[in-house]
N, C-alpha and C positions, 0 to 999 in steps of 0.2 A: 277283208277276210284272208285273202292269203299272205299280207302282213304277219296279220298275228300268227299264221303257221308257220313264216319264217322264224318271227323272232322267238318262236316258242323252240326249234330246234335250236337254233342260234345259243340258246340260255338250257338246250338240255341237249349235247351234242351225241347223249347216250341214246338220244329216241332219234335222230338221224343216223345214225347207225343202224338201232334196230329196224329201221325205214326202209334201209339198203338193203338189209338182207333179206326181207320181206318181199318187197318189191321185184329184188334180182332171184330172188327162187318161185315167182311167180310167173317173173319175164322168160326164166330157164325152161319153163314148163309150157311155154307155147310151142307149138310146132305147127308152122308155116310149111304146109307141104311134109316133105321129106327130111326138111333142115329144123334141127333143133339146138341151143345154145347152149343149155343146163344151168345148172344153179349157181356155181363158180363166175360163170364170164356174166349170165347175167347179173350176180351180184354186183361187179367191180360195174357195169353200165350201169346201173343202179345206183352207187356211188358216185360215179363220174359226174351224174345228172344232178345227183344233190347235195353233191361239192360246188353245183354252180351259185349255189345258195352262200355261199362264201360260209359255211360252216364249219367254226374253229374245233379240230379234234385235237387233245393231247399228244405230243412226240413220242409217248414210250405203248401209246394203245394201235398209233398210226406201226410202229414198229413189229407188232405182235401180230396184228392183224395180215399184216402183209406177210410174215416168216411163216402163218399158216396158211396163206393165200399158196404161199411157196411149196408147203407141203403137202397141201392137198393139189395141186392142178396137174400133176401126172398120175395121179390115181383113172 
């Protein structure tokens, strides 16, 4: 089973993505306590996690992604 959910991102690195930011504005939206992460950082932990999946993203999406990452995380 979870084969085939790698290899299914692995061959659609757009729904690994979408995965990431699902996942990290879900993870952002937990609050343990008093501490909460938000959508931003859980995003990139989100990704982090399903980079482990050795998921090949394009060089100019890795690129865009991140210069928004940039401009949003001092908001």
């Amino acid at each position: 089973m979870i084969d085939w959910f790698v290899s299914a991102l692995r061959a659609n690195p757009e729904l690994a993505l979408f995965l990431s930011i699902g996942l990290g504005f879900w993870i952002g939206s937990r609050k343990p306590g008093k501490f909460s992460l938000g959508g931003v950082t859980g995003s990139l932990l989100a990704a982090l996690l399903v980079g482990q999946l050795k998921v090949e993203v394009p060089g100019l999406v890795k690129t865009v992604l991140f210069m928004l990452f940039l401009w949003r995380a001092p908001l």
